[in-house]
GUDRENKE-805417 format. One record per residue (C-alpha): residue number from 1; x, y, z; residue in three letters. Coordinates in nm, 2 decimals. Example, Ala and Ser with C-alpha at 12.3 -4.5 7.8 and 13.67 -1.06 7.14 Angstrom:
BEGIN
<1 <1.23 -0.45 0.78> "ALA">
<2 <1.37 -0.11 0.71> "SER">
This chain:
BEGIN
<1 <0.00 0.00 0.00> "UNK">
<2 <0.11 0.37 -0.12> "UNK">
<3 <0.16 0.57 0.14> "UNK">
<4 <0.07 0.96 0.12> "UNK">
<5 <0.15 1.23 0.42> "UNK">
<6 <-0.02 1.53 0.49> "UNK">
<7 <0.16 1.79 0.72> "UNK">
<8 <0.03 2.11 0.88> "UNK">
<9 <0.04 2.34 1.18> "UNK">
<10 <-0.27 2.23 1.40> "UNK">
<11 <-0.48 1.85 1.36> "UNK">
<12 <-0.75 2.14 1.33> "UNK">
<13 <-0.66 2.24 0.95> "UNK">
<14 <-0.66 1.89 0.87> "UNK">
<15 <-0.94 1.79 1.02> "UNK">
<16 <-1.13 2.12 0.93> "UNK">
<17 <-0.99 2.18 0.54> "UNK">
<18 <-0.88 1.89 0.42> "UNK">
<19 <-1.15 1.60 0.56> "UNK">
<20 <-1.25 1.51 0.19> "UNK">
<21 <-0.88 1.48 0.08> "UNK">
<22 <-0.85 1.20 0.33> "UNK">
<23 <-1.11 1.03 0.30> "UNK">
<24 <-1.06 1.01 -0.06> "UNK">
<25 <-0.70 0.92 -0.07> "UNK">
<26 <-0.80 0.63 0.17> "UNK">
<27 <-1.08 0.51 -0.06> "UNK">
<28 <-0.84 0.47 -0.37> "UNK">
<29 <-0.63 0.25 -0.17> "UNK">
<30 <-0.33 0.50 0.01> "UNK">
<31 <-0.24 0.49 0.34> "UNK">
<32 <-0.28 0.84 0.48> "UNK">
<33 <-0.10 0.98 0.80> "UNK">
<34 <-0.11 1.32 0.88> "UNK">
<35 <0.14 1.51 1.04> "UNK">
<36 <0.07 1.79 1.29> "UNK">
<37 <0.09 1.90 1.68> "UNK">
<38 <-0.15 1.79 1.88> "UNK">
<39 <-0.46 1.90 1.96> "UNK">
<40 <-0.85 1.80 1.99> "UNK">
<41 <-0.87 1.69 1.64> "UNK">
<42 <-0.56 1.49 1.63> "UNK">
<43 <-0.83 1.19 1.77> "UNK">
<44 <-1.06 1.27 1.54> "UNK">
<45 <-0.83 1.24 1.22> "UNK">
<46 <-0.80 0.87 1.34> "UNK">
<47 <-1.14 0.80 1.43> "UNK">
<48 <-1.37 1.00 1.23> "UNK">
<49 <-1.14 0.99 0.90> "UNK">
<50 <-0.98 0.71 0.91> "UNK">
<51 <-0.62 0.84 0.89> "UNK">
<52 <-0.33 0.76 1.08> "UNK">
<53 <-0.17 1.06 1.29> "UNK">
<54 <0.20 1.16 1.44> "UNK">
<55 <0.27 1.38 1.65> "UNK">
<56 <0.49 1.73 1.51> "UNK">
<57 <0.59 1.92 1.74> "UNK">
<58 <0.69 2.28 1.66> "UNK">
<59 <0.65 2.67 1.74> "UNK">
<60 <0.40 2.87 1.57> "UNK">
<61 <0.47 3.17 1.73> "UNK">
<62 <0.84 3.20 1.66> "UNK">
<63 <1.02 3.37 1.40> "UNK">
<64 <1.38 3.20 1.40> "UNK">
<65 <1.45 3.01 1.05> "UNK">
<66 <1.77 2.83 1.33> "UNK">
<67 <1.55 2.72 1.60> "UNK">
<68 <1.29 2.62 1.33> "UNK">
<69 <1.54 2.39 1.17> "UNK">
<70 <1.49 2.15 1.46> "UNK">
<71 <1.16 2.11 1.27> "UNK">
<72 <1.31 1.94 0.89> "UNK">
<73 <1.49 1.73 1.14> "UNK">
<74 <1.16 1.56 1.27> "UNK">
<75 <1.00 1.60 0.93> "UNK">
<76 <1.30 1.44 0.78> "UNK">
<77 <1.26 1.12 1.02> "UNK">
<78 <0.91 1.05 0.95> "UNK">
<79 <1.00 1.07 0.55> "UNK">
<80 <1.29 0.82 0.63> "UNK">
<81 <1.07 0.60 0.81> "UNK">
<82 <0.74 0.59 0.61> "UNK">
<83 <0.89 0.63 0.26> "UNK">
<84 <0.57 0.87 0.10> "UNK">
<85 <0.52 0.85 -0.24> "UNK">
<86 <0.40 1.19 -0.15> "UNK">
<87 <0.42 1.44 0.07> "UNK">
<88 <0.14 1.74 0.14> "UNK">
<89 <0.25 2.09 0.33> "UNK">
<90 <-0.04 2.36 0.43> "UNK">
<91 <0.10 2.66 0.56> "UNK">
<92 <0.38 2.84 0.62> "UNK">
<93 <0.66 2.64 0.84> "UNK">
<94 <0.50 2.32 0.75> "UNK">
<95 <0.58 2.43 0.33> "UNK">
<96 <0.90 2.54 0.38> "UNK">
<97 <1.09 2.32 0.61> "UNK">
<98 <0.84 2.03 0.48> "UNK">
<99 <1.00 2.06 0.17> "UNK">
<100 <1.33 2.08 0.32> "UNK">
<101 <1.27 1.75 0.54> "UNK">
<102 <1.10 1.60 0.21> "UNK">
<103 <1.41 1.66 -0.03> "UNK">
<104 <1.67 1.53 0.19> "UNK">
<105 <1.44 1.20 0.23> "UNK">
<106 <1.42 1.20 -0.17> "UNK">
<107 <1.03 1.20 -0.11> "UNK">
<108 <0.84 1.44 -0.39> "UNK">
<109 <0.70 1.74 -0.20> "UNK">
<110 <0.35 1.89 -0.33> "UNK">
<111 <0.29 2.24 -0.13> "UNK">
<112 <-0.01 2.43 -0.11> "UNK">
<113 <-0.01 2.83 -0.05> "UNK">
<114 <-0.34 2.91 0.06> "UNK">
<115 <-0.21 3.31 0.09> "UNK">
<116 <0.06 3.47 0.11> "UNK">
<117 <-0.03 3.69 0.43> "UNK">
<118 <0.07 4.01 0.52> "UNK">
<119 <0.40 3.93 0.67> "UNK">
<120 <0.47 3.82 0.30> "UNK">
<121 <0.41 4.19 0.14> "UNK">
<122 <0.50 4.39 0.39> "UNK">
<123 <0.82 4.55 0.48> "UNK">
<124 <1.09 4.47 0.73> "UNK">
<125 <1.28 4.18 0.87> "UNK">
<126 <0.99 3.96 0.88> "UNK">
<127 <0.90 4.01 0.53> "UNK">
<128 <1.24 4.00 0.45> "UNK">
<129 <1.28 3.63 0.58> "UNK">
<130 <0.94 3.51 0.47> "UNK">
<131 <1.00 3.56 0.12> "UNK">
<132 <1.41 3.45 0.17> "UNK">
<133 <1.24 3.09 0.31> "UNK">
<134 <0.98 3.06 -0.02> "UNK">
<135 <1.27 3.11 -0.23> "UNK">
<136 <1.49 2.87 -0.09> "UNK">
<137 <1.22 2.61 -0.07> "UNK">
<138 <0.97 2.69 -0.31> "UNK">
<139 <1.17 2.55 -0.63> "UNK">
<140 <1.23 2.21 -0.46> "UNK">
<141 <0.91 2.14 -0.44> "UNK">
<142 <0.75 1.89 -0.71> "UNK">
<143 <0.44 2.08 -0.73> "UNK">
<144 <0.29 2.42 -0.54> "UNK">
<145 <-0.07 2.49 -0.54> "UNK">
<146 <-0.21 2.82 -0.50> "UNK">
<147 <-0.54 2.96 -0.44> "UNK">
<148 <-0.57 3.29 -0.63> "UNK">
<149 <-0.41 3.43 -0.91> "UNK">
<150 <-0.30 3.76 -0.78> "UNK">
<151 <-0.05 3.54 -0.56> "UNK">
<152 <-0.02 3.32 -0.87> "UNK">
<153 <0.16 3.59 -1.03> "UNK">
<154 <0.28 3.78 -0.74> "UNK">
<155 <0.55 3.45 -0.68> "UNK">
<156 <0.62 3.39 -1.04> "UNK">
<157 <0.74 3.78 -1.05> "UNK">
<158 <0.92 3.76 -0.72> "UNK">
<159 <1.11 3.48 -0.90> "UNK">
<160 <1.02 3.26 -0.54> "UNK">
<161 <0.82 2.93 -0.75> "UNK">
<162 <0.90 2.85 -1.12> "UNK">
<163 <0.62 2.85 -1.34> "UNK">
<164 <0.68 2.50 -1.42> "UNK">
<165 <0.61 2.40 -1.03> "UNK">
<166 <0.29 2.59 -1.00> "UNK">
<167 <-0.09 2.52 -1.00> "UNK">
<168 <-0.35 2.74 -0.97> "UNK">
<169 <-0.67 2.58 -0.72> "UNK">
<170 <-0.97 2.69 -0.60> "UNK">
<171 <-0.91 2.71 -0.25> "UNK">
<172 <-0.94 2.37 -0.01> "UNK">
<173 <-1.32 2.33 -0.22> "UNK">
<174 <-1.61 2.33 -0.05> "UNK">
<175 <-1.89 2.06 0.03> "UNK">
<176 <-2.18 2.16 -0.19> "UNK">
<177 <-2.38 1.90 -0.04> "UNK">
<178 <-2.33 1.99 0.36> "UNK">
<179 <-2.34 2.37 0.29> "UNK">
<180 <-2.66 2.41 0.06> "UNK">
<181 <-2.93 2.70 0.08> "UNK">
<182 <-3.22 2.47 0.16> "UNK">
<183 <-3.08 2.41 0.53> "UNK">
<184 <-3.18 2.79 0.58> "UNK">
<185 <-3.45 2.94 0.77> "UNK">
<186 <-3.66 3.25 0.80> "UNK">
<187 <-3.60 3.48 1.09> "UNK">
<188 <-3.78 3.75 1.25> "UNK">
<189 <-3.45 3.86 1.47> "UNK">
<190 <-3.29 4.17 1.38> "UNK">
<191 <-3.04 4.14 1.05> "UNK">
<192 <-2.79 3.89 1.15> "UNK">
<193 <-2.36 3.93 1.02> "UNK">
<194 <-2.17 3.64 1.08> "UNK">
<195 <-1.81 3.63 1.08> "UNK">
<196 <-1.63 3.28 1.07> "UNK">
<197 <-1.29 3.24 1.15> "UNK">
<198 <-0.93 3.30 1.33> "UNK">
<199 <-0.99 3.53 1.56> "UNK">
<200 <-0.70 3.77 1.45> "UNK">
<201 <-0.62 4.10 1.36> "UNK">
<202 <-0.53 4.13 1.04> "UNK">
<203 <-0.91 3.97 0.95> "UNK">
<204 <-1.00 4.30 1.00> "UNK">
<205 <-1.14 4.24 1.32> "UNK">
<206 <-1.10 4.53 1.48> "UNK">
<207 <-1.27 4.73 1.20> "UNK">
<208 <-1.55 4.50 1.20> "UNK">
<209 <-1.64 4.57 1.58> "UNK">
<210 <-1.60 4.96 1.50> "UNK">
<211 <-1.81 4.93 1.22> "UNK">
<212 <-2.10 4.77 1.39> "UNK">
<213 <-2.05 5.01 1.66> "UNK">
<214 <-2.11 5.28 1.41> "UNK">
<215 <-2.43 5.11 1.31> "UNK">
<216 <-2.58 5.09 1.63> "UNK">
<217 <-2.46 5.43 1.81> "UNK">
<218 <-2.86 5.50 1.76> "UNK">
<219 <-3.01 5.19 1.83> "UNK">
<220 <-2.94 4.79 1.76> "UNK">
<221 <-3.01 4.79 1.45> "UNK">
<222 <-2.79 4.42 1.37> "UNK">
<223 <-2.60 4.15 1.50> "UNK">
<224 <-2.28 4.05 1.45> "UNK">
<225 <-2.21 3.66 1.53> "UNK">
<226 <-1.85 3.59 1.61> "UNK">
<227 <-1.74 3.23 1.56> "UNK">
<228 <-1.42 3.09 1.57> "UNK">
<229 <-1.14 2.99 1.82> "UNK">
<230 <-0.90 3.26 1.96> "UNK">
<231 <-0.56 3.13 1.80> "UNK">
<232 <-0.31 3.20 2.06> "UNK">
<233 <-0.04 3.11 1.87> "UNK">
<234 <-0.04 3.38 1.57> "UNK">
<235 <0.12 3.70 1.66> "UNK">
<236 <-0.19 3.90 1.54> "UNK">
<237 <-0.43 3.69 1.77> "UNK">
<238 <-0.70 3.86 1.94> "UNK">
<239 <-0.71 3.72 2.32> "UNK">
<240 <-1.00 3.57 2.46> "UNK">
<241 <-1.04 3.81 2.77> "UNK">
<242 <-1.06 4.06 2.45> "UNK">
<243 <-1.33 3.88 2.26> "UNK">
<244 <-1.54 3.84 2.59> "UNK">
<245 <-1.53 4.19 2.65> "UNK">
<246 <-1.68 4.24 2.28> "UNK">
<247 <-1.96 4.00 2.34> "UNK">
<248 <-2.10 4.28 2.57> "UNK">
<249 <-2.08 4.56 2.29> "UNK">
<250 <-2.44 4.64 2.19> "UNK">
<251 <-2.52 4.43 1.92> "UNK">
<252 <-2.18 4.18 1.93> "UNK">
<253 <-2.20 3.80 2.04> "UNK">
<254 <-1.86 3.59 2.08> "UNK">
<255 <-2.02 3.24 2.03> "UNK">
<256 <-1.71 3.04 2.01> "UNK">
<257 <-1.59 2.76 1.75> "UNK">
<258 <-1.85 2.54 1.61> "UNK">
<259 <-1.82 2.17 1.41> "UNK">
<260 <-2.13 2.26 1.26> "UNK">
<261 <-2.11 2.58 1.07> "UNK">
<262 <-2.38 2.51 0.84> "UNK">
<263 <-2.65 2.48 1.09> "UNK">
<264 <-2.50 2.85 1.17> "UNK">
<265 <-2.50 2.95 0.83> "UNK">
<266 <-2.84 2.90 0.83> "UNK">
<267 <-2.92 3.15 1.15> "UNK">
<268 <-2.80 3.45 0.93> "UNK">
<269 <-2.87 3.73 0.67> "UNK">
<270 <-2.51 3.78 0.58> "UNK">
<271 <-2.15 3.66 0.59> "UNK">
<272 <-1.85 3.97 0.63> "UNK">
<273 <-1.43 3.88 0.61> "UNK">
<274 <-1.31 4.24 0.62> "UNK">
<275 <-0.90 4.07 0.60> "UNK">
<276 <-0.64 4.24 0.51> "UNK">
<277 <-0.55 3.98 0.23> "UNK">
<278 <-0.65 3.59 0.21> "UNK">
<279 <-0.59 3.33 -0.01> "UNK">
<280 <-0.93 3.15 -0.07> "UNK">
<281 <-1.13 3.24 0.25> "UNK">
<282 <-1.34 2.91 0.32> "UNK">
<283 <-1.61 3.11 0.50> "UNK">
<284 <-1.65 3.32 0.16> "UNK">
<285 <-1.74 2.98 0.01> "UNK">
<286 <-1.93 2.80 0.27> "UNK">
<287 <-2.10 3.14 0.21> "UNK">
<288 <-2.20 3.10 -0.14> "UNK">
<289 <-2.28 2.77 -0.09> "UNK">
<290 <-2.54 2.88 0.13> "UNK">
<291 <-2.68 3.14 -0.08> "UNK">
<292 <-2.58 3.40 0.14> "UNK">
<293 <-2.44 3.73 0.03> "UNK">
<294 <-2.12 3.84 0.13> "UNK">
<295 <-1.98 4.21 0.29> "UNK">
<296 <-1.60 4.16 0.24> "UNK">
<297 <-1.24 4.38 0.16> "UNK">
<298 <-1.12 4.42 -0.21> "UNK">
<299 <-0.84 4.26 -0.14> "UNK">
<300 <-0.62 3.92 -0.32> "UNK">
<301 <-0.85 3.65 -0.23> "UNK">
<302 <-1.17 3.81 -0.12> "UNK">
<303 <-1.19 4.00 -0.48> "UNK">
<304 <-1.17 3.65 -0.65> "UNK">
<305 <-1.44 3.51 -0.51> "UNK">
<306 <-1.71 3.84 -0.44> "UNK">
<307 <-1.77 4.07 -0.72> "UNK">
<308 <-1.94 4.37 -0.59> "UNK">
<309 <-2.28 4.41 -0.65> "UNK">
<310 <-2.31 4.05 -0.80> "UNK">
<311 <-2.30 3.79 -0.51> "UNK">
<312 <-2.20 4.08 -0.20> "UNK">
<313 <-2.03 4.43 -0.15> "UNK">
<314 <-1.63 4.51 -0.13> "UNK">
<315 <-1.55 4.71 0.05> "UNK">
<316 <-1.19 4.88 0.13> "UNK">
<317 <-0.95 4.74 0.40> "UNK">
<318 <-0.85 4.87 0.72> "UNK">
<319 <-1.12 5.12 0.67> "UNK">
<320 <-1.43 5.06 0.95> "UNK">
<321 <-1.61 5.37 0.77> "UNK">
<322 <-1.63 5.18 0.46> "UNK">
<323 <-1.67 4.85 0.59> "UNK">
<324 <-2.02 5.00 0.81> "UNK">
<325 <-2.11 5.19 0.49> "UNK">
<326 <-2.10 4.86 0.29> "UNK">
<327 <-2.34 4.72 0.57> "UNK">
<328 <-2.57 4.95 0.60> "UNK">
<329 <-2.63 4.90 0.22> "UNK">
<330 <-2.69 4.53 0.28> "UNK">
<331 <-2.92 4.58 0.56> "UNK">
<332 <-3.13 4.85 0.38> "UNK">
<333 <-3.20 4.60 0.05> "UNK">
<334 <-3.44 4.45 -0.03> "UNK">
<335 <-3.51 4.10 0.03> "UNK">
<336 <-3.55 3.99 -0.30> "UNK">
<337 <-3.19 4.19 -0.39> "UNK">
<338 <-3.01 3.99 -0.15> "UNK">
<339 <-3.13 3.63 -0.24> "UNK">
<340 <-3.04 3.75 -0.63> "UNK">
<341 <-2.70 3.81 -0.46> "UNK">
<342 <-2.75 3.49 -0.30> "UNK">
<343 <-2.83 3.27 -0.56> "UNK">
<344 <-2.54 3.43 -0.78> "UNK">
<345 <-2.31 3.33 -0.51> "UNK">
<346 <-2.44 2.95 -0.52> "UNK">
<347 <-2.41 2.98 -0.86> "UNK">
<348 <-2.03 3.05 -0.84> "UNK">
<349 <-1.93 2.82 -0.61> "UNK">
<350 <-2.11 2.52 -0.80> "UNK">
<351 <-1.96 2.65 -1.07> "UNK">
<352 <-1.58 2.63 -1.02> "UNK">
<353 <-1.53 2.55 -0.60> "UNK">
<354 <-1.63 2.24 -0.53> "UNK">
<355 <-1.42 2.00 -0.33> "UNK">
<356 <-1.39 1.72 -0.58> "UNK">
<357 <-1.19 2.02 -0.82> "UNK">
<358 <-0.90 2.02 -0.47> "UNK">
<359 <-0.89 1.65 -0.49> "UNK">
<360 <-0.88 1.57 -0.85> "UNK">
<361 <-0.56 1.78 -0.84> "UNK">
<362 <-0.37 1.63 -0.55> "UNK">
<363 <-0.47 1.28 -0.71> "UNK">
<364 <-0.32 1.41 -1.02> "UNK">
<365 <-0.02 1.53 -0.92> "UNK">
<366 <0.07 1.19 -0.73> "UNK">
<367 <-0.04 1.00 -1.04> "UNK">
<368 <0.22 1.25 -1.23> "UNK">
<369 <0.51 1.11 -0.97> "UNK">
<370 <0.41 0.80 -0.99> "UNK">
<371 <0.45 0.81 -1.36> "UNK">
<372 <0.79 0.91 -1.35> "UNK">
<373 <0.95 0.61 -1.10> "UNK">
């Protein structure tokens, strides 16, 4: 039996983005064991998706390329022990010194770069060294995935991924069966935003409280549902003392993380991801596949999926004025005007994000190095 690895920074991205992956990989006959630091999902990789799981230690939070070199060294003896045909990365550390690890153990790595971030493009040390580490890794990889093509281009111009290496995907898919708009139901509440997500800063977080502040300085006149889990470990994490202190704002509720987001979908009028720059937001497409319109920043990522005035609003980043402005606008349409929106946004996602697209690729590209042994 083949054996295929999957490697990322949390058993919750596995679990969370790449469930269907897994499961399919194990139904065309590879073994599958995932590679991450523990945490409540490591379990449930095992026994909900059949997969095999090892532990990974490393440090999210830190910043030194030396003291993350400890982590190739672990990657490397997994490789040398279970001989992958293939071997998956998902974000940052886990690409770079996965593919490190993976070319010393002569294993093929296949990356996928679902955004570059804002420590990528901005200036300074830590931009500096981000960009060094994809360049230095980057063209050892067998095959790269990204998720939009503004960073499609973006690393072909930097010179960081030949053009050969990389693939252009629709995000991690979606599953157009679980998130579908007939789970929905009518609400007499007041109009109900959700965000769904990392509880961090540069989502635009902070902008998003001040906006709905703005909106009800006269009155409630919306909710804003927060759901996600506080992520400690990211140096742009909001804490939770923070996000409990927002849940008392007029008009703000901190629910927590959910397993089943589509039965919260389905609460709402409207999803909002005012980020400073994503690579294929997942709640922008659970979104669509729930016929909901969207509020989000014209930004790489966002702007691929939500085309203003089609299936939601843009709006501009790091700007709470707009952001509220772009709201309001929701709020005050019609209801007709946002299921068009709606539908257009099912329409989309049917149309080119579905989850089989993600795992027709990866299958591909294995098939493609198992052609050449």
């Amino acid at each position: 039996m083949k054996t295929v690895t999957l490697s990322s920074n949390t058993s919750w991205y596995l679990f969370n983005f790449r469930a269907f992956t897994i499961r399919r990989l194990i139904s065309d006959g590879y073994r599958v064991v995932c590679l991450s630091p523990h945490d409540e999902y490591s379990r449930k990789l095992v026994d909900e998706l059949g997969a095999e799981w090892l532990p990974l230690p490393m440090d999210n939070m830190g910043s030194n390329p030396l003291i993350d070199m400890a982590l190739v060294a672990r990657l490397w003896r997994h490789y040398h022990t279970l001989k992958p045909v293939a071997a998956f990365h998902f974000t940052i550390k886990n690409n770079v010194y996965g593919t490190w690890a993976a070319t010393l153990a002569r294993v093929p790595a296949i990356n996928t770069v679902s955004g570059l971030g804002t420590a990528f493009i901005r200036s300074g040390v830590v931009g500096f060294i981000v960009r060094l580490l994809y360049k230095l890794s980057m063209p050892l990889a067998f095959r790269v995935f990204c998720q939009n093509e503004e960073d499609f281009k973006l690393l072909i111009q930097m010179k960081l991924v030949p053009k050969s290496h990389l693939s252009l995907l629709p995000g991690s898919g979606v599953d157009l069966q679980r998130y579908n708009p007939i789970l929905r139901a009518a609400h007499q509440d007041l109009f109900r935003f959700l965000y769904a997500g990392r509880m961090l800063a540069d989502k635009g977080l902070y902008e998003l409280i001040d906006a709905i502040r703005q909106i009800n300085a006269d009155g409630i006149h919306c909710v804003l549902w927060l759901y996600g889990f506080p992520d400690a470990k990211n140096v742009s994490a909001i804490s939770l003392a923070e996000l409990e202190a927002w849940g008392k704002f007029p008009g703000v509720e901190y629910m927590g993380a959910s397993d089943s987001m589509e039965t919260i979908y389905a609460q709402v009028d409207c999803v909002v991801l005012p980020s400073y720059r994503e690579g294929m937001p997942r709640s922008i497409l659970e979104a669509g596949a729930m016929g909901l319109p969207v509020v989000a920043s014209d930004v790489p990522g966002c702007r691929n999926i939500v085309t203003d005035g089609f299936n939601g609003l843009l709006c501009q980043p790091h700007s709470s004025v707009s952001l509220a402005d772009a709201m309001r606008r929701i709020i005050e349409m019609s209801e007709p005007e946002r299921e068009a929106m709606g539908r257009n946004g099912r329409a989309r996602v049917e149309a080119g994000y579905g989850e089989a697209l993600v795992v027709d690729a990866a299958l591909q590209a294995i098939e493609s190095i198992m052609a050449r042994q």
